[in-house]
Residue, then its C-alpha position, 0 to 999 in steps of 0.5 A: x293292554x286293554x282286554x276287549x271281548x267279543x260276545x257271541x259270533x253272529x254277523x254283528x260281531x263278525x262285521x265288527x272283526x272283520x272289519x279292524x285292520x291287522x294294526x288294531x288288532x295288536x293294541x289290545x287283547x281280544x277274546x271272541x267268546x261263543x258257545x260253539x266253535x262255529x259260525x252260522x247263517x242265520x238267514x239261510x237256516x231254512x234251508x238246514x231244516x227243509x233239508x234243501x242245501x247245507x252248503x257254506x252255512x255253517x263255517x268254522x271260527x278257525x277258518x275266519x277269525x284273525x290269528x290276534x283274536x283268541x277263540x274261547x268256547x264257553x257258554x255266558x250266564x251274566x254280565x256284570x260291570x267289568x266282568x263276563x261270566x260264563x259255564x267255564x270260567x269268568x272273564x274280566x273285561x274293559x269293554x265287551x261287545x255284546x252280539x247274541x243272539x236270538x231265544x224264541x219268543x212264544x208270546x205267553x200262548x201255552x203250548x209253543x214252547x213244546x215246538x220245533x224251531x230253526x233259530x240256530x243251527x242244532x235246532x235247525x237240524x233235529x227239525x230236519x231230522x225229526x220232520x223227514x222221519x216223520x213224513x215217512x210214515x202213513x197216519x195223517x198227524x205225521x203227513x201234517x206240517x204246521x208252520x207257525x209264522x208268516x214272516x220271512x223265516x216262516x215263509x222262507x222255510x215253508x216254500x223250501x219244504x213245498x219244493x223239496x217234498x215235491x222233488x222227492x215226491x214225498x206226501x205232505x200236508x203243509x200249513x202256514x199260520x199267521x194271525x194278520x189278514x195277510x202273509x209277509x205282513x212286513x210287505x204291501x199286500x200286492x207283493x205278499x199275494x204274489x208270495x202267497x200265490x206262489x205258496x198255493x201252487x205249491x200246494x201249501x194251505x195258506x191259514x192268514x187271519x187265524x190265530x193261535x190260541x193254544x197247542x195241547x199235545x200234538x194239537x193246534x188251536x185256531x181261532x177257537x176251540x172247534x178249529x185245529x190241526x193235529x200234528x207232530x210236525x209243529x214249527x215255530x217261527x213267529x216272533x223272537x226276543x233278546x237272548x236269555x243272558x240279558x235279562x239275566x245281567x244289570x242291563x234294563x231291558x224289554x224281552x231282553x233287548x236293551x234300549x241302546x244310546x246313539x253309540x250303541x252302548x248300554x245305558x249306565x255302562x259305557x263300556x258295554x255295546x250291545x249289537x244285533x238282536x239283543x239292541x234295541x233301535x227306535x225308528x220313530x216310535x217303533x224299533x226297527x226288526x232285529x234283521x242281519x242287515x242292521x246287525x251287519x251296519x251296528x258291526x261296521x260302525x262299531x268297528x270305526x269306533x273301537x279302531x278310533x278309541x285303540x289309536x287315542x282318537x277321538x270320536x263323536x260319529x253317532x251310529x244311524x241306520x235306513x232300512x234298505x229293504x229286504x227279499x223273501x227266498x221262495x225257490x232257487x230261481x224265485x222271491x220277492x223283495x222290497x228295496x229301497x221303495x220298490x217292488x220286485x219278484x221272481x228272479x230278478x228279486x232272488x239275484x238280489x238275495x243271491x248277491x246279499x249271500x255273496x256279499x257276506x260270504x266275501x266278508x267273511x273270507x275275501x275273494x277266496x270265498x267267492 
């Protein structure tokens, strides 16, 4: 039997999975191999951090995964052609598919990889930990929390951390930096200025047109040397790469994403598929973001593609993608969203991103999840 490998248990992966039927699932030996027994949503993070909800983000692969699949955990170093190596052990394959995630890309700017960050879930958890610590203390360098980022990760994150601080009627000086003239830069600047507007109420200094330039010690440099926050809560949330183990293995990458064909496999090793943030796809002469919604779509296609090749099927179907929008989490009962060319905020734009929620959660468990 064909041995097939599932690397990394994130929503392209998952989508894929859950997406075979029982029947082909008994065709071949499939391992799922990830370096924790857990599965987490990426997109809800913030809210670990900002202590505002952990409820249903983090999910055991036990609790998910088809009983056909088995559940290896172990950490990946490198691929190679027709082998996996991980800490543990190798692993021989005949076609891996390829679904890790994220590493924090600091740009080369000296300093920001000494900062907090929210990419995965432990990382999430020691900000929350380290950031409530410190915001009990009196000096002002504890009471100053900088958000490094405007994007839907650190704006997200920002407005949860305004609203729980203000429930809890904690002191804190919030800031969130971004180097365009405009947050949300990914919006029309009407839509970002209702987010932005939201945020000052809360009372978050909103710092756009201000770039980093380095961060010494527990001090941030804007702009110029005469301007900076001193802080011990510093937060990165400005830009990813592809994970580590792609630059590390025989695929041609750029920030460890790989330039995949239109079957989503790696150049020169067609048995090789890379999906979610380590692919890489061109939308005209830009890649698209590394979002969970096109690692949600990579997963769905690849699944009828496996399905094809494990029943001898041919199949031609090339994978395409249309961004279908997106919505920015402020509040338990407010956001903003661009869908399909319109416009949205406040509650009708956060049921969208509530319904986005729920319809991952039945992906993963069916109606006993809802």
């Amino acid at each position: 039997m064909k041995k097939i490998i599932f690397l990394g248990a994130g929503y392209a992966n998952l989508s894929l999975i859950k997406s075979l039927s029982k029947e082909d699932l008994k065709k071949a030996e499939f391992l799922l191999i990830n370096n924790n027994s857990y599965h987490y949503k990426t997109t809800e993070l913030h809210k670990i951090a900002a202590d505002e909800s952990e409820k249903n983000i983090k999910i055991d692969l036990k609790s998910i995964i088809p009983e056909e699949i088995v559940i290896i955990q172990d950490t990946a170093i490198k691929i190679e052609p027709n082998k996996l190596y991980c800490k543990n052990t190798d692993y021989d394959f005949d076609e891996i598919y390829i679904g890790l995630g994220a590493n924090k890309n600091t740009f080369g700017i000296e300093g920001l990889e000494e900062t907090y960050e929210i990419g995965d879930y432990e990382n999430a958890l020691k900000t929350k930990e380290d950031l409530y610590k410190n915001l009990e203390k009196s000096e002002s360098i504890y009471k100053n929390v900088v958000i490094c980022g405007a994007g839907f990760s650190g704006v997200e994150l920002c407005a949860s951390i305004a609203q729980v601080c203000k429930s809890k009627d904690i002191d804190a000086n919030i800031y969130i930096i971004e180097a365009m003239d405009e947050i949300l830069p990914m919006y029309n600047k009407e839509l970002a200025k209702v987010a932005r507007k939201y945020l000052e109420n809360l009372g978050v200094k909103v710092l756009s047109s201000h770039k980093i330039i380095k961060k010494q010690g527990d001090r941030i440099y804007l702009n110029n040397e005469e301007n900076y926050i001193d802080s011990k809560n510093i937060i990165f949330t400005a830009g990813v790469k592809g994970n580590a183990v792609i630059g590390n293995s025989v695929f041609e990458s750029k920030n460890n994403r790989v330039l995949v064909n239109e079957y989503l496999q790696a150049p020169n090793y067609d048995n090789c598929y890379i999906l979610g943030d380590c692919s890489l796809i061109m939308n005209n002469d830009r890649p698209f973001a590394p979002t969970a919604q096109i690692a949600c779509k990579q997963g769905n296609y690849l699944a009828k593609s496996l399905s094809a090749r494990l029943n001898n099927q041919s199949f031609k179907e090339k994978f395409s993608y249309k961004d279908q929008g997106s919505v920015c989490s402020l509040s338990e009962k407010y956001a903003v969203a661009s869908v399909q060319g319109r416009d949205f905020s406040g509650f009708l734009a956060k049921v969208l991103k509530k319904f986005t929620e729920i319809k991952w959660q039945y992906k993963l468990f069916g109606l006993k999840g809802l």
